[in-house]
BAFI-3210 file (N, C-alpha, C; in Angstrom, 3 decimals, decimal comma, padded with zeros to 6 digits):
// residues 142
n [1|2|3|4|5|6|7|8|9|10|11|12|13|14|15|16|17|18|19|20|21|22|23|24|25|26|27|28|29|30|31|32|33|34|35|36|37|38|39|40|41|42|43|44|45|46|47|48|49|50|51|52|53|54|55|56|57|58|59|60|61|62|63|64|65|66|67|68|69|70|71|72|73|74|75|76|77|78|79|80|81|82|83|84|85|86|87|88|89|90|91|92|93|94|95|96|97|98|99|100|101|102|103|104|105|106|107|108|109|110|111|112|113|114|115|116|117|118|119|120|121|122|123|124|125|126|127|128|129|130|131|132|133|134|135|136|137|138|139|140|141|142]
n.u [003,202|005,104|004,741|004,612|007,716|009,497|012,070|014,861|017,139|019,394|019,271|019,858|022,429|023,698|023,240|024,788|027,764|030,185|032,084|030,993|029,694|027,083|026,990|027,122|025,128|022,842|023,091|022,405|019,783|018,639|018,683|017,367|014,898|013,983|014,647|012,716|010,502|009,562|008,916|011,004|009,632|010,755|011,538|011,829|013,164|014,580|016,087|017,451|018,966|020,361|022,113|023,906|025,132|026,689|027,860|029,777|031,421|032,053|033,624|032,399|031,789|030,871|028,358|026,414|026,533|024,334|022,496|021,627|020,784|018,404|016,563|016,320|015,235|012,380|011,499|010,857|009,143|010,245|010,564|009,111|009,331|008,248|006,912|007,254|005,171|003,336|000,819|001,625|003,996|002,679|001,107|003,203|004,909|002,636|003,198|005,509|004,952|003,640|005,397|007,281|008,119|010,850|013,232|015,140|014,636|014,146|013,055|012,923|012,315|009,781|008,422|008,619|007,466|004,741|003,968|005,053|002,505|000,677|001,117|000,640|002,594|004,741|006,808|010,233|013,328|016,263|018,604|017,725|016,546|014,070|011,814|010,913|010,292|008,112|005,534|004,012|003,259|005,670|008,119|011,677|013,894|016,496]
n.v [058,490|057,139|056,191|052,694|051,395|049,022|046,943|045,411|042,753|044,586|046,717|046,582|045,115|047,047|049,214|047,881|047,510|048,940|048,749|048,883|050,444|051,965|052,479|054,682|056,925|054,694|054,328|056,920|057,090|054,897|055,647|058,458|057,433|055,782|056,988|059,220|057,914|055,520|052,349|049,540|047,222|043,962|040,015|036,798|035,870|037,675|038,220|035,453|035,526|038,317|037,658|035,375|036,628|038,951|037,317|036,143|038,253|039,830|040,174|037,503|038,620|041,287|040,199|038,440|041,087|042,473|040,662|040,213|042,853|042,995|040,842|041,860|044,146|043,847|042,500|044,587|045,872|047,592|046,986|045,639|042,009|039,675|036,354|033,900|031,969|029,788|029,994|032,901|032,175|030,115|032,579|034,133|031,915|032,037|034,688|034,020|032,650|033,445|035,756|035,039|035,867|037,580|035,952|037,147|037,743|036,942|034,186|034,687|037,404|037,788|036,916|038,728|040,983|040,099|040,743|043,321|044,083|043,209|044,893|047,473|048,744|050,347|051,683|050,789|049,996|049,693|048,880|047,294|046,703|045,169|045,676|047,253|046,696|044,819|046,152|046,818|049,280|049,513|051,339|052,454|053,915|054,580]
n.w [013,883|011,838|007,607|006,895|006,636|004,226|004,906|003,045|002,611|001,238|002,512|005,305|005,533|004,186|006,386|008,223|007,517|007,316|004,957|003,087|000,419|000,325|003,098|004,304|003,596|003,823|006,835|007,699|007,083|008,206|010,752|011,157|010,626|012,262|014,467|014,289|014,926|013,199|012,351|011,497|009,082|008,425|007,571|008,398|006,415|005,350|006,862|007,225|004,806|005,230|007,675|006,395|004,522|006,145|007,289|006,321|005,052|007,913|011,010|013,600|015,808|015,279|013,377|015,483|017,042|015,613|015,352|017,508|018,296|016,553|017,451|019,680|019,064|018,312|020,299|021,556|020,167|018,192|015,789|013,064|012,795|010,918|010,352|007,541|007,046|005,961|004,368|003,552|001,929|-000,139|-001,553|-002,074|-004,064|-005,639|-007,005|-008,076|-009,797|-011,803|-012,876|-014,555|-016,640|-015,352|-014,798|-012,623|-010,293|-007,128|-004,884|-002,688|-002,726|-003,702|-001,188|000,308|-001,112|-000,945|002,145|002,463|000,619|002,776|004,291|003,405|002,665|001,051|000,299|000,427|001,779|000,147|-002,337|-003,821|-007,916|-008,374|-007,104|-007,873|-010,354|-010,691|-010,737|-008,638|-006,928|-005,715|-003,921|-003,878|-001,550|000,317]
ca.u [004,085|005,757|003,821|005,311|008,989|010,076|013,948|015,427|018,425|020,441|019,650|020,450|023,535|024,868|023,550|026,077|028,479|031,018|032,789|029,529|029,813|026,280|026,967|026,679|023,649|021,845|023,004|022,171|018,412|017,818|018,774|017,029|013,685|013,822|014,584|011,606|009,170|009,577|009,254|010,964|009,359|011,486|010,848|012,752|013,442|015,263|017,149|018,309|019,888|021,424|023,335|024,558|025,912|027,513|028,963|030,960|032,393|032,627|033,907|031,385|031,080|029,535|027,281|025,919|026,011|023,210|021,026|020,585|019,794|017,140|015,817|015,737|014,096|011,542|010,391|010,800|007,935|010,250|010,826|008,320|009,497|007,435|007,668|007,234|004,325|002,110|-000,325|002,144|004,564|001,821|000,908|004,484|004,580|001,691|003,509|006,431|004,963|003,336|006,108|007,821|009,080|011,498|013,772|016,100|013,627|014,774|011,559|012,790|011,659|008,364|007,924|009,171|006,365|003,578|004,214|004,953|001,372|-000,343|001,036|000,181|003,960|005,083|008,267|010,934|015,050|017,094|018,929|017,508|015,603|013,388|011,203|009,898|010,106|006,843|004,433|002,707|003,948|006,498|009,645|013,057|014,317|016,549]
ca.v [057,439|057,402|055,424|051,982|050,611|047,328|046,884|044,752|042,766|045,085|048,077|046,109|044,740|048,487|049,583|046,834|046,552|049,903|048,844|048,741|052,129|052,699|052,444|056,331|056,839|053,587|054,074|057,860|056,741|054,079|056,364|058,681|056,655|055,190|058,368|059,661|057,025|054,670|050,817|048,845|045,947|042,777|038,996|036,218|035,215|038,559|037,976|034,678|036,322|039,249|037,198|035,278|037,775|039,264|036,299|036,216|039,839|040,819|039,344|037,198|039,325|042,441|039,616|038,088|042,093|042,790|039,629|040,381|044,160|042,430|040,482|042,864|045,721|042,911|041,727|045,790|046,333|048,977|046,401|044,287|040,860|039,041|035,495|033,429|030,655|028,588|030,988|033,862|031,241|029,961|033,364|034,613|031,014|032,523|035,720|033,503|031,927|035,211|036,464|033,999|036,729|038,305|035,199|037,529|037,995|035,897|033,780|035,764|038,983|037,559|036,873|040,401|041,558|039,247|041,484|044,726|044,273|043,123|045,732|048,546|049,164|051,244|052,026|049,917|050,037|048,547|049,464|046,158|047,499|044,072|046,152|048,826|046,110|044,019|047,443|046,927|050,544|050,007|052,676|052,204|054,377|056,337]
ca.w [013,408|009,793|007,203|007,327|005,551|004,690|004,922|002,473|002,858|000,783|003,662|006,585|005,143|003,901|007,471|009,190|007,042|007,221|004,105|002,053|-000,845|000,406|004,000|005,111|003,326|004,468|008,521|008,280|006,219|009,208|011,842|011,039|010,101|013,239|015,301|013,745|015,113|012,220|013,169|010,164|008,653|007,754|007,422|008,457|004,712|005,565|008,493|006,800|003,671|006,006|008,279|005,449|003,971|006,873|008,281|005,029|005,420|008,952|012,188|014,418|016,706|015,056|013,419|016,583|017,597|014,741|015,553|018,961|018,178|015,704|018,122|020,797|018,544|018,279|021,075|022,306|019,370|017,574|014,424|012,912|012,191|010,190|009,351|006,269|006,788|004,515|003,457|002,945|000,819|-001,213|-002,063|-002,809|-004,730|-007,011|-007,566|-008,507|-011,060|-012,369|-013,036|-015,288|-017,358|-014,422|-013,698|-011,507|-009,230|-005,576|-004,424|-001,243|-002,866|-003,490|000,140|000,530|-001,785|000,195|003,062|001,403|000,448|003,575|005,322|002,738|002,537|-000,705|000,491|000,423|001,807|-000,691|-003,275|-005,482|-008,794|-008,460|-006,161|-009,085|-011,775|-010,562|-010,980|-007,348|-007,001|-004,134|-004,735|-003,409|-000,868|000,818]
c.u [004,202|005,102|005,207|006,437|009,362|011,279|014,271|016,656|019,429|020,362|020,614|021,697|024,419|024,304|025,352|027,231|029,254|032,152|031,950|029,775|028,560|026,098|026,885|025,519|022,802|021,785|022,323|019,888|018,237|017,884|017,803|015,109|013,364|013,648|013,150|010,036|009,391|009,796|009,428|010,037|010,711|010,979|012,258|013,582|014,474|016,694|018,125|019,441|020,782|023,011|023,970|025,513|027,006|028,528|030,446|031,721|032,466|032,583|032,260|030,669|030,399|028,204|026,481|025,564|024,441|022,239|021,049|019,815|018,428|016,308|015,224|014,700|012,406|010,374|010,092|009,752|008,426|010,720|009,773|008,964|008,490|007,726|006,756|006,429|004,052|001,402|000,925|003,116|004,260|001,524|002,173|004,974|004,047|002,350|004,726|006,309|004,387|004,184|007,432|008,769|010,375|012,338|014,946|015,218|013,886|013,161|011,589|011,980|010,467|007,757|007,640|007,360|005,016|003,480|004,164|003,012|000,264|-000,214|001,024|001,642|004,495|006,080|008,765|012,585|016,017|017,258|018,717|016,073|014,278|012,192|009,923|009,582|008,412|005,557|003,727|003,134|004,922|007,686|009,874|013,148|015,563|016,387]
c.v [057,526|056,128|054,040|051,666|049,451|047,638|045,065|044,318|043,361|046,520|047,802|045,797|046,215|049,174|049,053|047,270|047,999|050,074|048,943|050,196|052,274|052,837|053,950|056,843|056,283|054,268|055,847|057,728|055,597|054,815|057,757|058,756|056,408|056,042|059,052|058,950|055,865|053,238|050,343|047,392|044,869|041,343|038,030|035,287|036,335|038,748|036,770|034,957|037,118|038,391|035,983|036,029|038,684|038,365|036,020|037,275|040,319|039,825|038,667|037,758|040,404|041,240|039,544|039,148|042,951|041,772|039,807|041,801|043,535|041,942|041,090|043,934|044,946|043,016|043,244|046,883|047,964|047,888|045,162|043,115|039,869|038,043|034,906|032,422|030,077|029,504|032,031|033,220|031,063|030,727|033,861|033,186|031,830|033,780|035,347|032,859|033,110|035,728|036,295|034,829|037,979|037,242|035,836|038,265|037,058|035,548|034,874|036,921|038,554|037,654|038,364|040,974|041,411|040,236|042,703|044,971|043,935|044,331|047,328|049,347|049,942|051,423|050,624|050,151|049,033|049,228|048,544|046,657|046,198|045,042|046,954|047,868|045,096|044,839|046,998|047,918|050,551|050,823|052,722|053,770|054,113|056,656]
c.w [011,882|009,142|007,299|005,613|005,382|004,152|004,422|003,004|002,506|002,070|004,547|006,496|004,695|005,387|008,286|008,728|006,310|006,176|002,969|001,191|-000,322|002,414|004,980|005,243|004,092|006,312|008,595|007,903|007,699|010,161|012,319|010,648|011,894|014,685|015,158|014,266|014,173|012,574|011,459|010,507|007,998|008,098|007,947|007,558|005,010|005,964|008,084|005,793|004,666|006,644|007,695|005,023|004,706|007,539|007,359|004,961|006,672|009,968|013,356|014,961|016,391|014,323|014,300|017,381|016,978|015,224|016,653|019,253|017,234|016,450|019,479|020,705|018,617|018,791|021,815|021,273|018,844|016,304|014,447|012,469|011,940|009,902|008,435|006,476|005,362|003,698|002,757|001,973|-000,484|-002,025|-002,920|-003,887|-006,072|-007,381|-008,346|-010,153|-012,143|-013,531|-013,285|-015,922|-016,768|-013,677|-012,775|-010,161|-007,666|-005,316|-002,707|-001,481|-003,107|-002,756|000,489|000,006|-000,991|001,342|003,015|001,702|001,838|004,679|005,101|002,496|001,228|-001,026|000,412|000,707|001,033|-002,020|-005,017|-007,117|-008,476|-007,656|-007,318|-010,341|-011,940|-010,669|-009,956|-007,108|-005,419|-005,184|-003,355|-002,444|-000,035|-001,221]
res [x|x|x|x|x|x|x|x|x|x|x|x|x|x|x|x|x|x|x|x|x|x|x|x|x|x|x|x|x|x|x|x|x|x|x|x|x|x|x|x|x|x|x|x|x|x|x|x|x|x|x|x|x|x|x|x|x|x|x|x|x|x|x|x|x|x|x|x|x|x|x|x|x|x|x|x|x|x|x|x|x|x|x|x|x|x|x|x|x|x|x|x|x|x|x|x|x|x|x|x|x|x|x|x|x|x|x|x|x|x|x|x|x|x|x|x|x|x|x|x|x|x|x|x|x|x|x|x|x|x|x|x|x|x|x|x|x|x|x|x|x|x]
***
């Protein structure tokens, strides 16, 4: 099995989302990941941003066609979904405040980070620099 990835909302969203400038890249980088053995990581801080974002650019129905592949990869233990409690909050909280001097930082990506780290993650899908700017050494990918 491939060491583990966490998938940002900017992947998933240039996976989906066939008008995206990084959308060839991204779907051939998940397809490939995943073909490979690769179970992504994402959060449901994740999942909320995504289908945001999509519901705003593309018809219902490929939406509602992504969240049920999400939830299917799921519960079929080829995507981790992770969610966002108390403890992991609190913690991404303390990295929030940390890191006073980075206000373009999303408290989402904190969470992101929280996770990242419990799950020894390094990698990261997303094309957001916020990832390399906090020095826990995760690096962006594809």
């Amino acid at each position: 099995m491939r060491k583990p990835i966490f998938f940002d909302s900017w992947g998933w969203i240039a996976v989906v989302d066939r008008k995206d400038p990084y959308h060839e890249t991204a779907k051939a980088f998940y397809q490939e990941y995943v073909k490979g053995g690769g179970i992504p990581i994402t959060t449901d801080y994740i999942l909320d941003e995504v289908l945001t974002v999509l519901r705003r650019r593309l018809t219902h129905q490929v939406v509602v066609k992504f969240g049920e592949g999400v939830f299917q990869s799921a519960r079929a233990q080829k995507l981790r979904f992770e969610l966002i409690d108390n403890r992991r909050r609190e913690k991404a909280w303390e990295l929030f405040k940390k890191y006073q001097d980075k206000p373009d930082i999303s408290f989402t990506d904190f969470t992101s980070f929280v996770v990242m780290s419990e799950f020894k993650a390094r990698k990261v899908f997303t094309g957001d620099e916020h990832f390399e700017k906090v020095n826990l050494r995760f690096k962006r990918v594809p």
